[in-house]
PDB file of N, CA, C, O and CB in Angstrom:
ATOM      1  N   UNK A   1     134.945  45.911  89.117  1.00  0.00           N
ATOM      2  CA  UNK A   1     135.669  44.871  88.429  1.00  0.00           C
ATOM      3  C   UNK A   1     137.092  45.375  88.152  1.00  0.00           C
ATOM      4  O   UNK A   1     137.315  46.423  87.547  1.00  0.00           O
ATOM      5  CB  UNK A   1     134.940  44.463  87.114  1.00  0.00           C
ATOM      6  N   UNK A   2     137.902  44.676  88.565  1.00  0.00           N
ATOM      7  CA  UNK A   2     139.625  45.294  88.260  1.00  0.00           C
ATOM      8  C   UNK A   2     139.637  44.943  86.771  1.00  0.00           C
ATOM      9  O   UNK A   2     138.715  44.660  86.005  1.00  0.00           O
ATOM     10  CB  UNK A   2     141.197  44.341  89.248  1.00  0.00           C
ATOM     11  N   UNK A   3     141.255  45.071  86.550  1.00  0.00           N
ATOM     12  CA  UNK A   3     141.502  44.791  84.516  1.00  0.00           C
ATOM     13  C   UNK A   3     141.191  43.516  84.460  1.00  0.00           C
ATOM     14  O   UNK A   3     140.437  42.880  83.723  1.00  0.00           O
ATOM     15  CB  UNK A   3     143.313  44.942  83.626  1.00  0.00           C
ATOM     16  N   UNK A   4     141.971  43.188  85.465  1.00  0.00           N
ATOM     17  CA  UNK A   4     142.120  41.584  85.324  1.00  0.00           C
ATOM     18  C   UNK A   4     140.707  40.451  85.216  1.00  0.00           C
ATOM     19  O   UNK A   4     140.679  39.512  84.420  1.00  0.00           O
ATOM     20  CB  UNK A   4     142.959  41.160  86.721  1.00  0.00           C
ATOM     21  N   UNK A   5     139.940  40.681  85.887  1.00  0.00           N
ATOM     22  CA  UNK A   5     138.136  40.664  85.536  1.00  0.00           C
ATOM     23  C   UNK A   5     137.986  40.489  84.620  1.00  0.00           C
ATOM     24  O   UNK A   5     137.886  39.486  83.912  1.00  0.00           O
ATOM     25  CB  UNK A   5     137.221  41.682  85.649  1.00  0.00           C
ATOM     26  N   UNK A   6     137.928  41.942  84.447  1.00  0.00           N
ATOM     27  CA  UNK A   6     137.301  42.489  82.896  1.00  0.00           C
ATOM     28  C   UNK A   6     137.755  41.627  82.077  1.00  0.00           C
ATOM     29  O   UNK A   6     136.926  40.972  81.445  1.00  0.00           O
ATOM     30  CB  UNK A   6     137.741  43.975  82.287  1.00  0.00           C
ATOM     31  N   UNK A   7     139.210  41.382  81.854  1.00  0.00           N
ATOM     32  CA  UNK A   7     139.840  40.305  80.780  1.00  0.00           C
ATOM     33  C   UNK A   7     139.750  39.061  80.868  1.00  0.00           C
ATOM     34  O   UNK A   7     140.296  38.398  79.986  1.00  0.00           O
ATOM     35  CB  UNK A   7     141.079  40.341  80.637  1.00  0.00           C
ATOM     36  N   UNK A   8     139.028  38.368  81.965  1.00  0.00           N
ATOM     37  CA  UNK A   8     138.643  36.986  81.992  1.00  0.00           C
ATOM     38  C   UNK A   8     137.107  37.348  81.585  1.00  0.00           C
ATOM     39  O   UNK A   8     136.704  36.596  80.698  1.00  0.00           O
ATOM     40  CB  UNK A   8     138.932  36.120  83.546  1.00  0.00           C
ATOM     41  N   UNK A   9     136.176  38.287  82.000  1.00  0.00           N
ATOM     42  CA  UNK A   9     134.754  37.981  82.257  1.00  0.00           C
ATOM     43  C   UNK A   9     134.153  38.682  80.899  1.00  0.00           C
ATOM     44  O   UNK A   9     133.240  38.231  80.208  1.00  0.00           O
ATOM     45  CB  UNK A   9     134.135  38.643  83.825  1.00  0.00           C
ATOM     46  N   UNK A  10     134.938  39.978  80.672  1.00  0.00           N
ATOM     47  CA  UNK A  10     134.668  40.767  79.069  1.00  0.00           C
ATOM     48  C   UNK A  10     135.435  40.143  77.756  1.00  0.00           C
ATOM     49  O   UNK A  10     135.895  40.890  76.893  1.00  0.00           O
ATOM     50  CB  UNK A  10     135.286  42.476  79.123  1.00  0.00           C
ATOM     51  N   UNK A  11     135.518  38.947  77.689  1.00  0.00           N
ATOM     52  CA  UNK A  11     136.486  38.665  76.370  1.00  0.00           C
ATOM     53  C   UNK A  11     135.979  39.025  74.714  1.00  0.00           C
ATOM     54  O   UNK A  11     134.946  38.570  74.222  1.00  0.00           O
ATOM     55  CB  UNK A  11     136.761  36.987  76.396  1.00  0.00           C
ATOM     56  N   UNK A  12     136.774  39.773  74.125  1.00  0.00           N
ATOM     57  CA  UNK A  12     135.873  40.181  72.979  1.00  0.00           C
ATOM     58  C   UNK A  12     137.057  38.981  71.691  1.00  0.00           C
ATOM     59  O   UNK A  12     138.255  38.708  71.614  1.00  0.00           O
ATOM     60  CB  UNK A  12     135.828  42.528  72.676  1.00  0.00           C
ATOM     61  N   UNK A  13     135.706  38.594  70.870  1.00  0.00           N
ATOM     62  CA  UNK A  13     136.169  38.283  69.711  1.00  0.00           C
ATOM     63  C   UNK A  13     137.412  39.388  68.485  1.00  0.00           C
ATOM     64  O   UNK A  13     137.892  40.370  69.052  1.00  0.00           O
ATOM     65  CB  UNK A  13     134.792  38.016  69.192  1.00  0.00           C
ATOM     66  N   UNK A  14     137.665  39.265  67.582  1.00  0.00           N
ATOM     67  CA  UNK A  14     138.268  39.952  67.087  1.00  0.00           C
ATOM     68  C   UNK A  14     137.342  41.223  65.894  1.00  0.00           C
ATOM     69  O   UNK A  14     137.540  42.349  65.436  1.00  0.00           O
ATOM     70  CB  UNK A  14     139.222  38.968  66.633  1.00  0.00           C
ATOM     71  N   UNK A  15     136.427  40.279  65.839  1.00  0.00           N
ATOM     72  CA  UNK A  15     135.674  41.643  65.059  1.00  0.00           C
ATOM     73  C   UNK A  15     134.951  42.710  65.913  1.00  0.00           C
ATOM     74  O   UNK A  15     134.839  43.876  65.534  1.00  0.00           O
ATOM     75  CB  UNK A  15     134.474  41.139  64.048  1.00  0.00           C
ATOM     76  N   UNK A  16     134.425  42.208  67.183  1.00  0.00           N
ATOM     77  CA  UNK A  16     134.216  42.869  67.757  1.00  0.00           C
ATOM     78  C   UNK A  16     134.861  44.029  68.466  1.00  0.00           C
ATOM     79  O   UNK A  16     134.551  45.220  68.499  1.00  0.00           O
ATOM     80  CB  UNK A  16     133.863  42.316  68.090  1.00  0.00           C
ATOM     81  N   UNK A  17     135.951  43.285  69.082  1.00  0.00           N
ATOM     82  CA  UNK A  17     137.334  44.647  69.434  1.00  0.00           C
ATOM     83  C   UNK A  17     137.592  45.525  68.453  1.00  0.00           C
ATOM     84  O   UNK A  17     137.954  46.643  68.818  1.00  0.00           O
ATOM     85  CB  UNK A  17     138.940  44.103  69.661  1.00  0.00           C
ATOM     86  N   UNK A  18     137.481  45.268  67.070  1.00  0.00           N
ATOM     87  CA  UNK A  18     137.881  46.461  66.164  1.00  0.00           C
ATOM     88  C   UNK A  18     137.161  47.763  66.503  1.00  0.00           C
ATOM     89  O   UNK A  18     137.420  48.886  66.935  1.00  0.00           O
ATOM     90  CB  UNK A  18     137.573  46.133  64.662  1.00  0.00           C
ATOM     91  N   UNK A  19     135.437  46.554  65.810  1.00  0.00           N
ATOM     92  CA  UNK A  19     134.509  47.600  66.475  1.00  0.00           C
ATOM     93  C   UNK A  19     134.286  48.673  67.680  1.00  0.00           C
ATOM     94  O   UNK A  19     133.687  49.737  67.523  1.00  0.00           O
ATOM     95  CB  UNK A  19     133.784  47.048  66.645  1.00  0.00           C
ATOM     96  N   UNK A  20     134.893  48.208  68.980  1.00  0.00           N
ATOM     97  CA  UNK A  20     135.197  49.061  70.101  1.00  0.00           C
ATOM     98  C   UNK A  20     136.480  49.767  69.628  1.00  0.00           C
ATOM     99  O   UNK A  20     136.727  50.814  70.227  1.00  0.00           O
ATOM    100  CB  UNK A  20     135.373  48.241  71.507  1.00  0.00           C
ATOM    101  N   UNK A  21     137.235  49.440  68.787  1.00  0.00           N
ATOM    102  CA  UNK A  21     138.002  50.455  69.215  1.00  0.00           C
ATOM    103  C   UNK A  21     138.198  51.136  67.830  1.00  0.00           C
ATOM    104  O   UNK A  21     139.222  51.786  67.621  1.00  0.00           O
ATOM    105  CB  UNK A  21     139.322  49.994  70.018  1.00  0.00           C
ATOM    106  N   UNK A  22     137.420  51.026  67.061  1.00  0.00           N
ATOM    107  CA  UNK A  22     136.715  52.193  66.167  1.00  0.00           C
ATOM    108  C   UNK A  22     135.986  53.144  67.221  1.00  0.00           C
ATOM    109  O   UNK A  22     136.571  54.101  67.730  1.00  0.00           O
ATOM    110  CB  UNK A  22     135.495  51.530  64.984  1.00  0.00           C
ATOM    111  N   UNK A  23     134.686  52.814  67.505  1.00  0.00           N
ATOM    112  CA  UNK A  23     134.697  53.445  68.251  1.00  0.00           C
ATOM    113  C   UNK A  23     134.705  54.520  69.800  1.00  0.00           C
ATOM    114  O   UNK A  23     133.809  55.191  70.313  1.00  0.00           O
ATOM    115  CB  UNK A  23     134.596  53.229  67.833  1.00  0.00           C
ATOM    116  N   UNK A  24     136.305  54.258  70.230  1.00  0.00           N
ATOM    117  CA  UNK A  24     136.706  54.553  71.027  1.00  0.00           C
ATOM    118  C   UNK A  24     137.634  55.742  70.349  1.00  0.00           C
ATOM    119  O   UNK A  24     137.957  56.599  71.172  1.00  0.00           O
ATOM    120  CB  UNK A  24     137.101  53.488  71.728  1.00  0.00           C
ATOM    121  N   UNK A  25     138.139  55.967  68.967  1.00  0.00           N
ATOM    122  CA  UNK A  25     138.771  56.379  68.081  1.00  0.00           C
ATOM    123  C   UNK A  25     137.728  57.507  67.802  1.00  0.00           C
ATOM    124  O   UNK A  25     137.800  58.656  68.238  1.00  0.00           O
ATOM    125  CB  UNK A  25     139.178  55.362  67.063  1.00  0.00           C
ATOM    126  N   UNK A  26     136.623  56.926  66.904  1.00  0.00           N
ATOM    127  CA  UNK A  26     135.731  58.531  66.399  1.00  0.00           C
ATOM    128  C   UNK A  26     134.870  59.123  67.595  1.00  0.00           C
ATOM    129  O   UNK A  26     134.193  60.150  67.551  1.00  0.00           O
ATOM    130  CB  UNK A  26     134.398  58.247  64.969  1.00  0.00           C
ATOM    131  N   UNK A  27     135.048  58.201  68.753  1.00  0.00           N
ATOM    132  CA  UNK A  27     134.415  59.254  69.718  1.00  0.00           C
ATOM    133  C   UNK A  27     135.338  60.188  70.392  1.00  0.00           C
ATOM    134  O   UNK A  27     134.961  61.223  70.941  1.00  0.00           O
ATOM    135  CB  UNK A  27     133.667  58.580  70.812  1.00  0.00           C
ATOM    136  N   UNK A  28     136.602  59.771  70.328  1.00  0.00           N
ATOM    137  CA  UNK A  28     137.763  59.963  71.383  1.00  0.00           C
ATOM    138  C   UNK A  28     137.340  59.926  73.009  1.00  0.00           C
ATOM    139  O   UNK A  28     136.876  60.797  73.745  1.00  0.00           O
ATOM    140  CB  UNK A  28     138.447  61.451  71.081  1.00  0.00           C
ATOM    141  N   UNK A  29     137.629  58.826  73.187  1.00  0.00           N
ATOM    142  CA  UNK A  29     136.665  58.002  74.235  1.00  0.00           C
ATOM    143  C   UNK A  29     138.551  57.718  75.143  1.00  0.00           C
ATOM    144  O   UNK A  29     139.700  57.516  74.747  1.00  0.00           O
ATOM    145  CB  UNK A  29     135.361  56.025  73.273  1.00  0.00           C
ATOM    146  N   UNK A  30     137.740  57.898  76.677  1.00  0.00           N
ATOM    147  CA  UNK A  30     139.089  57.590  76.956  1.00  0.00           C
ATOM    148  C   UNK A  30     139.262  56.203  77.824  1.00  0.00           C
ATOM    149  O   UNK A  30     138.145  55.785  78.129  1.00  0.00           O
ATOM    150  CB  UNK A  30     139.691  58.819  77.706  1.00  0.00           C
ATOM    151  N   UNK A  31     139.768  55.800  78.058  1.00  0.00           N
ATOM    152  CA  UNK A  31     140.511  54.461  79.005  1.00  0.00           C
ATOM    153  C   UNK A  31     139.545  53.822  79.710  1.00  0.00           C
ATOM    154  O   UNK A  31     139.138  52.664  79.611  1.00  0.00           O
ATOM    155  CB  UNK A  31     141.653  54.885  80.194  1.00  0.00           C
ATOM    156  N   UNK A  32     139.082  55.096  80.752  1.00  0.00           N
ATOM    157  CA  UNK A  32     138.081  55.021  81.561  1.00  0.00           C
ATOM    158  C   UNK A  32     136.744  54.615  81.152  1.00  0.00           C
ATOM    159  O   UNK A  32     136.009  53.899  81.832  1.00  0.00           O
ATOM    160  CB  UNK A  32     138.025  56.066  82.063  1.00  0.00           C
ATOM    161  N   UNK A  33     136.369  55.262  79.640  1.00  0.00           N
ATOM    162  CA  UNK A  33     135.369  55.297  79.299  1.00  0.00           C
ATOM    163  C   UNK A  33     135.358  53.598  78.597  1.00  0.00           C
ATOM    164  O   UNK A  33     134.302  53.055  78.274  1.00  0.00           O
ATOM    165  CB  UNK A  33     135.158  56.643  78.495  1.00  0.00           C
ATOM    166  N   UNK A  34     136.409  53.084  78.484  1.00  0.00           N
ATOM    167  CA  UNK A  34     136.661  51.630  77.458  1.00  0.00           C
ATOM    168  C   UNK A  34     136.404  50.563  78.592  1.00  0.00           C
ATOM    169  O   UNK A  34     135.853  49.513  78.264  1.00  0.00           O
ATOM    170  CB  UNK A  34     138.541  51.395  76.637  1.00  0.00           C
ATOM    171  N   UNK A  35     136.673  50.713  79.555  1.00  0.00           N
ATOM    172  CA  UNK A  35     135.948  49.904  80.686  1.00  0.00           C
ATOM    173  C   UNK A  35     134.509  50.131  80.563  1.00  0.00           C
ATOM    174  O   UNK A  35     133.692  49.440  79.955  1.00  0.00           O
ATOM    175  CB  UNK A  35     136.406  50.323  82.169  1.00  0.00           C
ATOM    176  N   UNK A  36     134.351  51.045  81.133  1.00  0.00           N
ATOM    177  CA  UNK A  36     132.909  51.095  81.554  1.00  0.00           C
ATOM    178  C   UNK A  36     131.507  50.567  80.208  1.00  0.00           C
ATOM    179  O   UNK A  36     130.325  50.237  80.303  1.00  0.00           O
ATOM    180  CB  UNK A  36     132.759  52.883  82.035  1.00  0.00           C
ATOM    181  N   UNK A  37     132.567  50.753  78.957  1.00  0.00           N
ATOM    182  CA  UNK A  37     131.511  49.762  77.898  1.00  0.00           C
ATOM    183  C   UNK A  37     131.608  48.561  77.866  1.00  0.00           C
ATOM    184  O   UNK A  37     130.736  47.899  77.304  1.00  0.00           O
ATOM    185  CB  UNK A  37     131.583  49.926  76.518  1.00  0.00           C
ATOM    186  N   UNK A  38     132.664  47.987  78.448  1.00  0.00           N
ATOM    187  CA  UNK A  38     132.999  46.663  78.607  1.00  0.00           C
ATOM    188  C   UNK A  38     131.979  46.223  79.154  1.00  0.00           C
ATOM    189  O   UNK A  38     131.263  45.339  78.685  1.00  0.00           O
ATOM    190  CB  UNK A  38     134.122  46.349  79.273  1.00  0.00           C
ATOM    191  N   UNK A  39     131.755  47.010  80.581  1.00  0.00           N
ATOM    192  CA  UNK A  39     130.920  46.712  81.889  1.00  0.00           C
ATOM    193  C   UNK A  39     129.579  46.530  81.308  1.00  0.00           C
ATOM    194  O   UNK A  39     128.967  45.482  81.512  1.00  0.00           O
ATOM    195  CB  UNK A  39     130.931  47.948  83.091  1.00  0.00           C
ATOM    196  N   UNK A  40     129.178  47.295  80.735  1.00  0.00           N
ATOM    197  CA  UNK A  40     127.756  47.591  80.331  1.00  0.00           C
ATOM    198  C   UNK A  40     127.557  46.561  78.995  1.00  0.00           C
ATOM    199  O   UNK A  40     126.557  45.905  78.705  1.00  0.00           O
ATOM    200  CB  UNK A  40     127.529  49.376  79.936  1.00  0.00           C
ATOM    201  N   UNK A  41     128.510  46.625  78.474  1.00  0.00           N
ATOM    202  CA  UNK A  41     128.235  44.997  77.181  1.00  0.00           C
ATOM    203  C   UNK A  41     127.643  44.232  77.977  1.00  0.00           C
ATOM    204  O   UNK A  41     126.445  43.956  78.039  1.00  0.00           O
ATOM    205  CB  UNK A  41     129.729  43.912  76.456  1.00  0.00           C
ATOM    206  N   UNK A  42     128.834  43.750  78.835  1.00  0.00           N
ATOM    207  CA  UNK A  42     128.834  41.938  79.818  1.00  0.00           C
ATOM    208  C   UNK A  42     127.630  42.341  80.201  1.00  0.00           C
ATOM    209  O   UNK A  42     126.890  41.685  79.469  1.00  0.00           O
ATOM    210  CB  UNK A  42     130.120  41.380  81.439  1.00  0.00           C
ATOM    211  N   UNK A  43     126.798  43.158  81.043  1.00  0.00           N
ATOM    212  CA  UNK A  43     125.683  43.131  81.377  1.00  0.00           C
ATOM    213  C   UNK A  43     124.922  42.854  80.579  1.00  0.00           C
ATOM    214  O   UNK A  43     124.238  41.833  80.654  1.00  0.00           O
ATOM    215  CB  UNK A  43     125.395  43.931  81.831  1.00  0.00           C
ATOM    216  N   UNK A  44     124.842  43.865  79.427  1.00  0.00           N
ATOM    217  CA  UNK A  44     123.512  43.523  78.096  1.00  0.00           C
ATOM    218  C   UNK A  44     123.831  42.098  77.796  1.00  0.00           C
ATOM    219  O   UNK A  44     122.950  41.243  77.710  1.00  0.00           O
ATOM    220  CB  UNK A  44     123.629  44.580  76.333  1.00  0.00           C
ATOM    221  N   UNK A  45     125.208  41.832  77.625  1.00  0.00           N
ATOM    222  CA  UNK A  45     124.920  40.370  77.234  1.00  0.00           C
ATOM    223  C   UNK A  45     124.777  39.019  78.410  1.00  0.00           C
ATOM    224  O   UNK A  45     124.961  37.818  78.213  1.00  0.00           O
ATOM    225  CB  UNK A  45     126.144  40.039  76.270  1.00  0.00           C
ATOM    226  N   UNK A  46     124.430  39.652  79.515  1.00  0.00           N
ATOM    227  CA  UNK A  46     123.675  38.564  81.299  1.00  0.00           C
ATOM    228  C   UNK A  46     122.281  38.823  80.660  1.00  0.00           C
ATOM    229  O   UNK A  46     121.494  37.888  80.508  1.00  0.00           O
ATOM    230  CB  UNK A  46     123.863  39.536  83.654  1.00  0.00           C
ATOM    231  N   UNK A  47     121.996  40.019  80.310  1.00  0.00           N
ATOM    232  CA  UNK A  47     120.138  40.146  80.072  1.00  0.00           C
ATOM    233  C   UNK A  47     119.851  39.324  78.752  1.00  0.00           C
ATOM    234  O   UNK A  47     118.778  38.724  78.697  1.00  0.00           O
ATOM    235  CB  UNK A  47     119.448  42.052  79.740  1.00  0.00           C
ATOM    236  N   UNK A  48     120.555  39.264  77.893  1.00  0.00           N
ATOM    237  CA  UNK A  48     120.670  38.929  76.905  1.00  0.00           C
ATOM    238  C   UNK A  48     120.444  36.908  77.063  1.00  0.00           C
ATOM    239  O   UNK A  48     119.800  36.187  76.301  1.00  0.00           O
ATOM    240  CB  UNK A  48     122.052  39.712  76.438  1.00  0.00           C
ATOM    241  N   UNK A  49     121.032  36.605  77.987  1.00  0.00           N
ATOM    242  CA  UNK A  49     121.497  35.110  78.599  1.00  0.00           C
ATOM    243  C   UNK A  49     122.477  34.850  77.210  1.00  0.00           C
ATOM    244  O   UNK A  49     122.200  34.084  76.288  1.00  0.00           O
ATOM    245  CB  UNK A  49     119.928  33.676  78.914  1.00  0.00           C
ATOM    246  N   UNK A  50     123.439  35.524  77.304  1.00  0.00           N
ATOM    247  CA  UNK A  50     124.571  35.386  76.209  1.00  0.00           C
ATOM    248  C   UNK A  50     126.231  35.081  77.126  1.00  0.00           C
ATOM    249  O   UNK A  50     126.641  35.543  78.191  1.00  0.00           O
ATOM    250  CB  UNK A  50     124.585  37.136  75.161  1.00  0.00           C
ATOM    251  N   UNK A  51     126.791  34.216  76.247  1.00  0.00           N
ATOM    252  CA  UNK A  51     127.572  33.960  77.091  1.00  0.00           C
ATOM    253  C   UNK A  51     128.901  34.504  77.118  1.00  0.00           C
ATOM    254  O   UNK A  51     129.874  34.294  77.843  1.00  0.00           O
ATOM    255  CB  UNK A  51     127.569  32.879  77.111  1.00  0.00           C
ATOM    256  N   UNK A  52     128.661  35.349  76.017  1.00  0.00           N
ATOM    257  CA  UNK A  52     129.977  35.732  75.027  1.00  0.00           C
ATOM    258  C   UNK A  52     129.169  37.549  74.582  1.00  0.00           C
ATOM    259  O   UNK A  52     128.034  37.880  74.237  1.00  0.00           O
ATOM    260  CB  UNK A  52     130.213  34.160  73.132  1.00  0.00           C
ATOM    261  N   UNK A  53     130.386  38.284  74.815  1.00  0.00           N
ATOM    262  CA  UNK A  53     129.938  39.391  74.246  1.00  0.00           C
ATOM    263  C   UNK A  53     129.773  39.873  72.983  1.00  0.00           C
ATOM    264  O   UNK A  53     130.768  40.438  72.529  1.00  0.00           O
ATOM    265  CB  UNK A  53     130.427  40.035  74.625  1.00  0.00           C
ATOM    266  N   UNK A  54     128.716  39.814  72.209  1.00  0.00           N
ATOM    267  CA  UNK A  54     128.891  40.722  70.654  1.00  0.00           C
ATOM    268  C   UNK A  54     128.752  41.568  70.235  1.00  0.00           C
ATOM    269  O   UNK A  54     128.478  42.492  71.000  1.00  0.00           O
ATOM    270  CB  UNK A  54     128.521  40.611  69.837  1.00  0.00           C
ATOM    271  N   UNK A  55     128.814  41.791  69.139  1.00  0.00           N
ATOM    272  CA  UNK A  55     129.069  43.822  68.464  1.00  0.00           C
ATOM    273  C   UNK A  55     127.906  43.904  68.970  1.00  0.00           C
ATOM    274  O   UNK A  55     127.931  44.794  69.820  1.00  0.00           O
ATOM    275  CB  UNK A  55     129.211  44.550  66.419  1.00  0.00           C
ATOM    276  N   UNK A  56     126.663  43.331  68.873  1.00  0.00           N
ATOM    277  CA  UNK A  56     125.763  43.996  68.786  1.00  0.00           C
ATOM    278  C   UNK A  56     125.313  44.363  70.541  1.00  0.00           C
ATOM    279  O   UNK A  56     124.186  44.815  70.746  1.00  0.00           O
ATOM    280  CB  UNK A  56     124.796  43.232  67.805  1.00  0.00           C
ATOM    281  N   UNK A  57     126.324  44.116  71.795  1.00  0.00           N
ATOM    282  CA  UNK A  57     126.228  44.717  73.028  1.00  0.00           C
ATOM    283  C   UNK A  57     126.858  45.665  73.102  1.00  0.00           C
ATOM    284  O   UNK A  57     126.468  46.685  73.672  1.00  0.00           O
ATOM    285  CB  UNK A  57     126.488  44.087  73.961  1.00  0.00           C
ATOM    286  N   UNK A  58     128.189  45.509  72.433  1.00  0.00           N
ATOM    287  CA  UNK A  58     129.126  46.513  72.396  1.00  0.00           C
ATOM    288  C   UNK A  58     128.542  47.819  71.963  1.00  0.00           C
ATOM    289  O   UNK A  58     128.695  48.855  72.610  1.00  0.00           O
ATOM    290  CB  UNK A  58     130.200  46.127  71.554  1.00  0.00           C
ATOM    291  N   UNK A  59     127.759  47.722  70.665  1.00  0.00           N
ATOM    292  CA  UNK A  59     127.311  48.727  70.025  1.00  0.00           C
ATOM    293  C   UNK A  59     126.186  49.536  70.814  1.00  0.00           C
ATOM    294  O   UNK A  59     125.789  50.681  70.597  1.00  0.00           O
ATOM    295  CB  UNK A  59     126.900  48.236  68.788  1.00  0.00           C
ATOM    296  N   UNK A  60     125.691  48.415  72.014  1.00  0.00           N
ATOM    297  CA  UNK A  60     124.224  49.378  72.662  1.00  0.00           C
ATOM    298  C   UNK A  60     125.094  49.986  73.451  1.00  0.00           C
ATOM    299  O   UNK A  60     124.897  51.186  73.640  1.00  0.00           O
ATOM    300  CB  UNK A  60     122.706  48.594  73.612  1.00  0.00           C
ATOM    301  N   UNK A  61     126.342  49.300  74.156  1.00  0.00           N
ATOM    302  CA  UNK A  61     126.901  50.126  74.942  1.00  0.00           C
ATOM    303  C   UNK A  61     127.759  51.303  75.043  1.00  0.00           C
ATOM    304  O   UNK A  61     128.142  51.912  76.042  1.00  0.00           O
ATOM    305  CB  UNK A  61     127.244  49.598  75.364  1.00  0.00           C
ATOM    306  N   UNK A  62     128.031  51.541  73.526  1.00  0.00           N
ATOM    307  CA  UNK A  62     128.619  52.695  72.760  1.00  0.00           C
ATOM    308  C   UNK A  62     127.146  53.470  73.009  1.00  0.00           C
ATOM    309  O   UNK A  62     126.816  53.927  74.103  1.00  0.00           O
ATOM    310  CB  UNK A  62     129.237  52.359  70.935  1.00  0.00           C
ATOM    311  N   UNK A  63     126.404  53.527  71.912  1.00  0.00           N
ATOM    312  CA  UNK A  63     124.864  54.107  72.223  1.00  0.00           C
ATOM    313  C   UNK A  63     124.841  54.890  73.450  1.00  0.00           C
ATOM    314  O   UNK A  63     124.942  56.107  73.612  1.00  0.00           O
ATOM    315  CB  UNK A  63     123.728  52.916  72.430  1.00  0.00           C
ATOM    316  N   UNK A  64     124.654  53.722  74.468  1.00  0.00           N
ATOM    317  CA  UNK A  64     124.830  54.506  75.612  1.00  0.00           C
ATOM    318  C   UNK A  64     125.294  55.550  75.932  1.00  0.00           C
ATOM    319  O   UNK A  64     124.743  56.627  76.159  1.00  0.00           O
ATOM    320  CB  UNK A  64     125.229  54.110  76.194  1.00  0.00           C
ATOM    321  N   UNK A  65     126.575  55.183  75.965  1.00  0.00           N
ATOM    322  CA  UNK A  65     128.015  55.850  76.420  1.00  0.00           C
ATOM    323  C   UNK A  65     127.339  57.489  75.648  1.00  0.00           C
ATOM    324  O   UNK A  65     126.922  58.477  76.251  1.00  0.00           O
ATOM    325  CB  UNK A  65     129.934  54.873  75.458  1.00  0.00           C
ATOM    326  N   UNK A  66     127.420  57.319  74.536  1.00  0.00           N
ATOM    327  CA  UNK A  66     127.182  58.882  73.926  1.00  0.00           C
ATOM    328  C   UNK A  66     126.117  59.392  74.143  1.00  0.00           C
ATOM    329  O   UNK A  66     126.149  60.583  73.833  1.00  0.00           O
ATOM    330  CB  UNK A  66     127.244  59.085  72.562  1.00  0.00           C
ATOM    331  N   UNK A  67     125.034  59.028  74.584  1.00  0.00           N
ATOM    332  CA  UNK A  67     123.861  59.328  75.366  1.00  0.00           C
ATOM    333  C   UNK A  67     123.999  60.025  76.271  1.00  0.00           C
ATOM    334  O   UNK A  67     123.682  61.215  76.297  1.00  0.00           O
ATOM    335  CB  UNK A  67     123.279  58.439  75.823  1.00  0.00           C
ATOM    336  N   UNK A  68     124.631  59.226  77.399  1.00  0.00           N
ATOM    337  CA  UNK A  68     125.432  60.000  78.515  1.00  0.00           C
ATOM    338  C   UNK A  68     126.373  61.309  78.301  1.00  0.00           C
ATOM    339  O   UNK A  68     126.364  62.255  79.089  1.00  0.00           O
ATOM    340  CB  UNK A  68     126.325  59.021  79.080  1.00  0.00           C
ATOM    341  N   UNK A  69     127.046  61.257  77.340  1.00  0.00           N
ATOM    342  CA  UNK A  69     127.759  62.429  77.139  1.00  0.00           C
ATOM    343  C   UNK A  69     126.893  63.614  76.423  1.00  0.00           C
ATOM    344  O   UNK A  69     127.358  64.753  76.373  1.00  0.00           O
ATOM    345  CB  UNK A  69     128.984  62.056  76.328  1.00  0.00           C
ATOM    346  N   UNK A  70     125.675  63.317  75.897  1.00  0.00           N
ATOM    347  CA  UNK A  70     125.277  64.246  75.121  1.00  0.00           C
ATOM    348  C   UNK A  70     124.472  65.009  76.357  1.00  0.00           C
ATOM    349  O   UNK A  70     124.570  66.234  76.418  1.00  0.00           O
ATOM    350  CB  UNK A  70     124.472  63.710  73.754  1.00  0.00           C
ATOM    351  N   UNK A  71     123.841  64.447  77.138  1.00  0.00           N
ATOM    352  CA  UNK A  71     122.719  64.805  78.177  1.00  0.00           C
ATOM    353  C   UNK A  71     124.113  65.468  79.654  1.00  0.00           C
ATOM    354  O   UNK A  71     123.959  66.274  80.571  1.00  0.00           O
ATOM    355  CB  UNK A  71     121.422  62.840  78.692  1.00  0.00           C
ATOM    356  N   UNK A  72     125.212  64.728  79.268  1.00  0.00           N
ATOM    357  CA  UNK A  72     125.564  65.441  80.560  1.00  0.00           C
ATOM    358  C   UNK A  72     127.001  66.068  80.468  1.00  0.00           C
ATOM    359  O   UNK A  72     127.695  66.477  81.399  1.00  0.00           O
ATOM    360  CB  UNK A  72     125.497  64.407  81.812  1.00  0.00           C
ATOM    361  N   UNK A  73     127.300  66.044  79.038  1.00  0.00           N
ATOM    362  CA  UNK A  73     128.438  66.626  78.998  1.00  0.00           C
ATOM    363  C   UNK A  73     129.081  67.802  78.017  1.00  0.00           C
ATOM    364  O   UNK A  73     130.234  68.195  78.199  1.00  0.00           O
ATOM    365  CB  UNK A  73     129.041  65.687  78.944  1.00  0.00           C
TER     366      UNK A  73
END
């Protein structure tokens, strides 16, 4: 998915963006890594049959994200 995607297909509300970028802040999470939760929200929220992304995808996809870093980094 390019930016441009992401910003039509990942649109976050405003409480939610805080939330990502809290934590993108206490993880020190980088650029790369702020996509790829995007990616993984929009998905949880296709499984979800949601049409709109919320904290509460964002937040599994943070979860994730540090999952991944703990096991492989």
């Amino acid at each position: 998915m390019t930016t441009r995607e992401l910003r039509l297909h990942c649109a976050l509300d405003d409480a939610t963006l805080e939330l990502l970028k809290l934590a993108m802040s206490e993880l020190r999470l980088s650029a790369r890594a702020y996509d790829r939760i995007l990616k993984v929200a929009r998905t949880t929220a296709d499984l979800k049959e949601s049409d709109r992304i919320a904290a509460e995808h964002v937040s599994e996809a943070v979860q994730l994200r540090t999952l991944d870093r703990q096991l492989w980094g």
